[in-house]
C-alpha positions in Angstrom: -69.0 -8.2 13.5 -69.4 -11.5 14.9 -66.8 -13.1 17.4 -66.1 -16.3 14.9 -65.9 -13.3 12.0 -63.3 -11.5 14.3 -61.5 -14.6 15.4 -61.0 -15.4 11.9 -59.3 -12.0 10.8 -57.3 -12.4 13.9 -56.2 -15.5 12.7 -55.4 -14.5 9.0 -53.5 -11.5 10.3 -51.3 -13.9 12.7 -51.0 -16.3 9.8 -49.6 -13.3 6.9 -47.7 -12.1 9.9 -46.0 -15.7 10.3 -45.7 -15.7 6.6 -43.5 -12.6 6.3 -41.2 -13.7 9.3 -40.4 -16.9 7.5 -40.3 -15.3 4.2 -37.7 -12.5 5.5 -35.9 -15.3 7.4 -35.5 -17.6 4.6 -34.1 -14.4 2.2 -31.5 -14.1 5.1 -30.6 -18.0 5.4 -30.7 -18.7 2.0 -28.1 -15.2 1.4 -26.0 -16.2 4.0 -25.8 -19.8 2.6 -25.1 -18.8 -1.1 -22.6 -15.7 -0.6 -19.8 -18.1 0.7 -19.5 -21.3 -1.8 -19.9 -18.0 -4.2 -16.8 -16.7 -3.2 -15.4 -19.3 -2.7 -15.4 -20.3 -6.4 -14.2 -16.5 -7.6 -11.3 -17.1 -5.3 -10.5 -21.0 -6.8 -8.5 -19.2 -9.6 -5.5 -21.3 -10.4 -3.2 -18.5 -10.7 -3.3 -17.4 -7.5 -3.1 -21.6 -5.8 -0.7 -20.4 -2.9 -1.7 -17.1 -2.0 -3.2 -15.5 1.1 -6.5 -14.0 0.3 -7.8 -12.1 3.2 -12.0 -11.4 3.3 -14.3 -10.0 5.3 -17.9 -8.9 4.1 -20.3 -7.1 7.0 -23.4 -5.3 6.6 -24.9 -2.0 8.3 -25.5 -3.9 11.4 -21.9 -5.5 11.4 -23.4 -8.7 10.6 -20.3 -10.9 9.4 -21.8 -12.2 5.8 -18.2 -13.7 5.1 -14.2 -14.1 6.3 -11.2 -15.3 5.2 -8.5 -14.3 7.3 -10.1 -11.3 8.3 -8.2 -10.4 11.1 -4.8 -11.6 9.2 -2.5 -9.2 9.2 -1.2 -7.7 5.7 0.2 -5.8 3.0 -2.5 -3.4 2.0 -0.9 -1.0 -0.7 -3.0 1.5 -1.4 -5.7 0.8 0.8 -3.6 1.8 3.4 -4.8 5.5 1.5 -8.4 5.0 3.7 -6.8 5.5 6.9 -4.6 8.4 5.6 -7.2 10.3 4.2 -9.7 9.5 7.7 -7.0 10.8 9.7 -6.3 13.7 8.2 -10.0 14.7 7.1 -10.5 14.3 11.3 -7.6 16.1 11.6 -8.4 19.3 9.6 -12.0 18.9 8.5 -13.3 18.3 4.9 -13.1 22.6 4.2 -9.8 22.5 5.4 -7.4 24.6 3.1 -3.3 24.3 3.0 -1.5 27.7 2.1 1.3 28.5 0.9 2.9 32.3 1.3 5.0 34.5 -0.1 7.2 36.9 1.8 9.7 39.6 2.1 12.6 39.3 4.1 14.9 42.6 3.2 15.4 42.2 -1.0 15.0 38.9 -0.3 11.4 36.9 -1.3 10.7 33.9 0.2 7.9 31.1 -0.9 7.5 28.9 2.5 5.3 26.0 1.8 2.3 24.9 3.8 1.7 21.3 2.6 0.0 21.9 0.2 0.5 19.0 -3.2 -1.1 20.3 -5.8 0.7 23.1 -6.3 1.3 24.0 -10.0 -1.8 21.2 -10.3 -0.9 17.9 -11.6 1.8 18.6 -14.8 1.7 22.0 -15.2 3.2 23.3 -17.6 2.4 27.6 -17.5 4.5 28.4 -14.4 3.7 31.6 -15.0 0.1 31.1 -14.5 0.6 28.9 -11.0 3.0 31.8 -9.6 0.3 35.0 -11.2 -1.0 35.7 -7.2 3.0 36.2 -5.7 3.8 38.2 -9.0 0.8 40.7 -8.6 1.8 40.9 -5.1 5.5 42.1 -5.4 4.0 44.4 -8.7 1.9 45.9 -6.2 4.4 47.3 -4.3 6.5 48.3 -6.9 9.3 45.6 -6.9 10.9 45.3 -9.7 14.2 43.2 -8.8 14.7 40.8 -5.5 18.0 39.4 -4.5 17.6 36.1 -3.5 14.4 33.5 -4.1 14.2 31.1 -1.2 12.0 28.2 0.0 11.0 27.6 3.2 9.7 23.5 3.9 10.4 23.9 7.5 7.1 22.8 8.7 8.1 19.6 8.1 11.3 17.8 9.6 13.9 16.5 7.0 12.7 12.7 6.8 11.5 12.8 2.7 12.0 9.9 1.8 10.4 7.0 4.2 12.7 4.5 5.2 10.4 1.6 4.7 10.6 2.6 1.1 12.2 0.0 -1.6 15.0 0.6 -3.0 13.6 -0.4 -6.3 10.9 2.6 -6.3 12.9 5.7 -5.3 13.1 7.9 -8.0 10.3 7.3 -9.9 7.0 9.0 -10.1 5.0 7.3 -7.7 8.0 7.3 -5.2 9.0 11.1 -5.4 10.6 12.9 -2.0 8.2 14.4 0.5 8.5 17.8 1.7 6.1 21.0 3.0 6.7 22.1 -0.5 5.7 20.3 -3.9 5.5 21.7 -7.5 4.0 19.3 -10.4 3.5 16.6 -8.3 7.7 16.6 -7.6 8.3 15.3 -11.4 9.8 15.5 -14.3 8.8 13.3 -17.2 8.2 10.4 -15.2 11.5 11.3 -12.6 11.3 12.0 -9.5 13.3 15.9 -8.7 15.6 15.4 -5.7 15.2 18.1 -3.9 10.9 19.5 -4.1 11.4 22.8 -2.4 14.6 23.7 -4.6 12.6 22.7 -7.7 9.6 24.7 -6.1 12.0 28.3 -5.7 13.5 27.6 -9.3 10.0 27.5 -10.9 9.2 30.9 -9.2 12.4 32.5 -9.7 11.9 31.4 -13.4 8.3 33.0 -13.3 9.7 36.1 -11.7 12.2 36.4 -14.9 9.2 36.0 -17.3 7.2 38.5 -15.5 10.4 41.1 -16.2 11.4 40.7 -12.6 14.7 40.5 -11.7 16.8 37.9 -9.6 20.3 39.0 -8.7 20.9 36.3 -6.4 21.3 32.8 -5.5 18.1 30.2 -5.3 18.7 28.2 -2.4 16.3 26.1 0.5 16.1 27.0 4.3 15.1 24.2 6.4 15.4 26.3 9.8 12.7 27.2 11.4 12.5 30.8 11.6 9.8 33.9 11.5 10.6 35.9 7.9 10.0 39.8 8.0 7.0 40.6 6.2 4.6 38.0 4.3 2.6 39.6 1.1 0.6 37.0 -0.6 -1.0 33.5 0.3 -2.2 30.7 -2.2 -4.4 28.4 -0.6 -4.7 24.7 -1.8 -8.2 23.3 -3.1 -10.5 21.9 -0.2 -9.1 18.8 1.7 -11.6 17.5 0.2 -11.3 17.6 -3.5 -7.4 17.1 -2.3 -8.4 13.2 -0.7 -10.3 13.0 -3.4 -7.5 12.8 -5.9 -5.5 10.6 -3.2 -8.3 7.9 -3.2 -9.8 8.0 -6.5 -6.3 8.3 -8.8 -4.2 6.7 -5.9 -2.0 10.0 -5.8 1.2 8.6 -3.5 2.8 12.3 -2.8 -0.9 13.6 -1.6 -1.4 11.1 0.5 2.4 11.6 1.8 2.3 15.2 2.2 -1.5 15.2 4.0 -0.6 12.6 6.0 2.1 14.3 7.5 1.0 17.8 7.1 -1.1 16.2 10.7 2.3 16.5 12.8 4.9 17.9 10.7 7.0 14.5 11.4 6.2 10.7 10.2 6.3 9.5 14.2 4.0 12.4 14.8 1.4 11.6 12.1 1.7 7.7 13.1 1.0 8.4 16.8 -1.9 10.6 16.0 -3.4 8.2 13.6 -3.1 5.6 16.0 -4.8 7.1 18.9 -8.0 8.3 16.1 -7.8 4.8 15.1 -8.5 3.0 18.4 -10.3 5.8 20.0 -12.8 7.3 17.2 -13.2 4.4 15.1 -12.7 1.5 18.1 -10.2 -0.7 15.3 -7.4 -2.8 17.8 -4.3 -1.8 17.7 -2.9 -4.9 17.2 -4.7 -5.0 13.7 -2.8 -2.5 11.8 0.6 -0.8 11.8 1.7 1.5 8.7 5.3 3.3 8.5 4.0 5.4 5.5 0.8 7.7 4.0 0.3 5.8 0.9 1.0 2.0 1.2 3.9 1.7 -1.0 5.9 0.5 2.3 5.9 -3.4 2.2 6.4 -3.1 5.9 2.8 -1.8 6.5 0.3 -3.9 7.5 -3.7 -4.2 8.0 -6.2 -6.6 8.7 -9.4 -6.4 6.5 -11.5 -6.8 9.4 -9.8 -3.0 10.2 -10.6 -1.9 7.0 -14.4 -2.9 6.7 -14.6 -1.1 10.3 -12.8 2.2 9.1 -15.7 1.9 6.1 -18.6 1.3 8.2 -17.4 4.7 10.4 -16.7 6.7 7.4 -20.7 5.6 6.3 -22.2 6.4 8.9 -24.9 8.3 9.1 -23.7 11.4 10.3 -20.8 11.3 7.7 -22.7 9.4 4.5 -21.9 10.9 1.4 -18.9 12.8 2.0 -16.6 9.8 2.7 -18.2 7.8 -0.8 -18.2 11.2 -2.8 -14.0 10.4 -2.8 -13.9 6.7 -3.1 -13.0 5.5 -6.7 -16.5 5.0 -9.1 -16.0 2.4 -11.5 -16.7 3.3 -14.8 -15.5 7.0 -14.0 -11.5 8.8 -13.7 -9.7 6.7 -11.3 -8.2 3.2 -10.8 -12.0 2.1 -11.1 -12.6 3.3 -14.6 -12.3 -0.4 -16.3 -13.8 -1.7 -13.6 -16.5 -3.3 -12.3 -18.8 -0.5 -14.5 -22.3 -2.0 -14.3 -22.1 -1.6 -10.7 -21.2 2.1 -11.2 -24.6 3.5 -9.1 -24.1 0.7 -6.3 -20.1 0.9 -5.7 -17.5 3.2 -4.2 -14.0 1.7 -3.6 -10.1 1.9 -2.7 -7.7 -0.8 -5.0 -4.2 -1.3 -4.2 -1.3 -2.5 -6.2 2.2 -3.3 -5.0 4.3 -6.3 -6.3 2.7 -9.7 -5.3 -0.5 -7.6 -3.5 -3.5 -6.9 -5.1 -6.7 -5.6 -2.9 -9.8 -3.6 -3.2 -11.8 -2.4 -0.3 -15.1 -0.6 -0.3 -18.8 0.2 0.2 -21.9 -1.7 -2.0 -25.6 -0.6 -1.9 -27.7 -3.0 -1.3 -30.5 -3.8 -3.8 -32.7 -3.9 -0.5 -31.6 -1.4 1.2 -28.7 -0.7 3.5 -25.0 -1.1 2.6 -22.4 -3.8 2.5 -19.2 -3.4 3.9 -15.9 -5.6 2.1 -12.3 -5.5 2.0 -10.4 -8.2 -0.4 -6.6 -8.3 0.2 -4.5 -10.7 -2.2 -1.2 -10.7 -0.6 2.1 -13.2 -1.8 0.7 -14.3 -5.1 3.1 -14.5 -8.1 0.2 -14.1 -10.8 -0.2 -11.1 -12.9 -1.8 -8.1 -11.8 -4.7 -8.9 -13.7 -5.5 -12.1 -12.8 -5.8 -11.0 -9.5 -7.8 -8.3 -10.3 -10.5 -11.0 -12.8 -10.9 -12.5 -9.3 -11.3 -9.8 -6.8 -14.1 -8.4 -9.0 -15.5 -11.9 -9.7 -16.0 -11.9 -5.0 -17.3 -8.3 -5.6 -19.7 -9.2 -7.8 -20.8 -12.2 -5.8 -21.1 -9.7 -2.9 -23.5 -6.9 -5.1 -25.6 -10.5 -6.2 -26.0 -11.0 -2.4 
């Protein structure tokens, strides 16, 4: 090869080289000058002229692709489940199992709760069936009457109702009292019960009478901490997580309650350990985020989406990809997703929220060249209806996927 032939492939690689710089570059400036007026016209709804729409949009890197008040602080709702579910999950790890146990104390039987929500799954209706493990147990051993039934929710303090809470909301459904011990979901055809661990012991007792057991006493709750005689049986929940799971994807309120505090056994407890996770683990500010609840429903809790796209980029991170977006909502699929937002079913995980006058959805994108996008979209004070606040939240995602 001749020194003009070498100079010349020399100078044809610099050139191609030069040519994919500027080519890679111009992808990047030409992205980063298209996502915003993009958004900015999905946000331009008339409906929603007056309210605070809070943004933020970063990559892998934590490249900031777009913000609107991202470090505005504000009603989440139900986003405020991602930090629930991260504490908790870091708390007890994703294999983590809550049980609940049956003992003997005298000819007394006890059912003390271990946080555990889904117990009697989500509207059960064949008690039998849910209390079949405690039944074989006091058949075993030959019992054929007991004296009392009695629940134990003393692992938790006797705060079940947080005081954040609107008025408004208490005793429905979504709103239902919070104790160590739950029983279909702590409703009754769309009513909250009053007292969870009294509706727990009157299931079983119930079960215990259609399994020809008899009950000769009372029914009654024992919030005193206290060590019973002889424990017989245990029933352990599902996997934490197939239990976040259902708190993400569906938006369960009383799972995310219940976990939550299942961390400390008292909501000042749970708060102070989320807070030092938080900061510590997933380096978020204290001053951007402040939540009096597990589930969002409190308009008194409050989050910057700059806080939320950082919680998302540390539960995708490498070392924790695909068990964080195996519990985020799929659009297309069960969950609050499932007229959502469907084309984008392989490429999108997320977390909505719904409270009056807040709409948001948070979550993770795949890119269509690789990597991940990171976005939180927080609609707080707006008077429109729910759906046209959710038209324009997936109108931004969808700029975001185009991106």
């Amino acid at each position: 090869m001749t020194i003009a032939s070498s100079m010349r492939q020399s100078t044809t690689s610099l050139m191609q080289s030069h040519l994919k710089i500027f080519l890679s570059l111009s992808f990047v400036l030409t992205g980063c000058a298209t996502l915003p007026p993009a958004i900015d016209r999905a946000t331009a709804a008339p409906e929603l002229r007056g309210a605070i729409w809070g943004i933020d949009v970063q990559d892998d890197s934590g490249r900031v692709l777009y913000q609107r008040n991202a470090h505005t602080l504000l009603m989440p709702a139900s986003n405020r489940k991602l930090f629930a579910a991260s504490t908790t999950i870091d708390c007890f790890g994703f294999d983590h199992q809550f049980a609940t146990e049956l003992w003997l104390d005298g000819t007394n039987v006890v059912i003390r709760g271990g946080a555990d929500p889904s117990l009697g799954g989500r509207w059960a209706f064949d008690r039998d069936a849910v209390f079949t493990t405690f039944v074989d147990a006091l058949r075993a051993r030959g019992i054929r009457a007991v004296d009392d039934v009695i629940a134990d929710p003393s692992m938790f303090d006797r705060t079940t109702i947080p005081g954040s809470w609107k008025f408004g909301n208490l005793g429905s459904d979504y709103a239902v009292p919070v104790d160590a011990l739950a029983y279909n979901e702590n409703a009754v055809e769309g009513m909250a019960v009053t007292d969870p661990a009294l509706y727990v012991a009157q299931a079983f007792r119930d079960s215990l009478r259609n399994a020809g057991i008899e009950v000769r006493g009372m029914t009654w709750v024992s919030t005193t901490p206290r060590t019973w005689q002889e424990r017989i049986a245990v029933m352990q929940s599902p996997f934490l997580s197939q239990l976040t799971a259902t708190m993400l994807k569906v938006s369960q309120n009383l799972y995310a309650e219940m976990l939550f505090k299942a961390t400390a056994g008292t909501y000042e407890g749970a708060e102070d350990l989320e807070r030092a996770f938080l900061m510590s683990q997933v380096s978020i500010d204290g001053s951007e985020f402040r939540f009096v609840d597990g589930c969002g429903l409190a308009p008194d809790d409050l989050v910057t989406p700059s806080a939320v796209v950082a919680l998302l980029r540390w539960m995708n991170a490498p070392q924790r990809r695909g068990s964080f977006w195996d519990l985020l909502a799929t659009p297309g699929e069960e969950g609050t997703l499932h007229r959502r937002l469907v084309p984008l079913a392989s490429r999108l995980r997320g977390k909505t929220g719904t409270i009056a006058g807040v709409n948001a959805l948070s979550g993770i994108i795949a890119g269509t060249h690789g990597g991940f996008r990171y976005f939180s979209i927080i609609i707080n004070h707006h008077i429109a209806e729910s759906s046209a606040a959710t038209r324009a939240i997936d109108a931004v995602v969808n700029a975001i996927a185009d991106f």
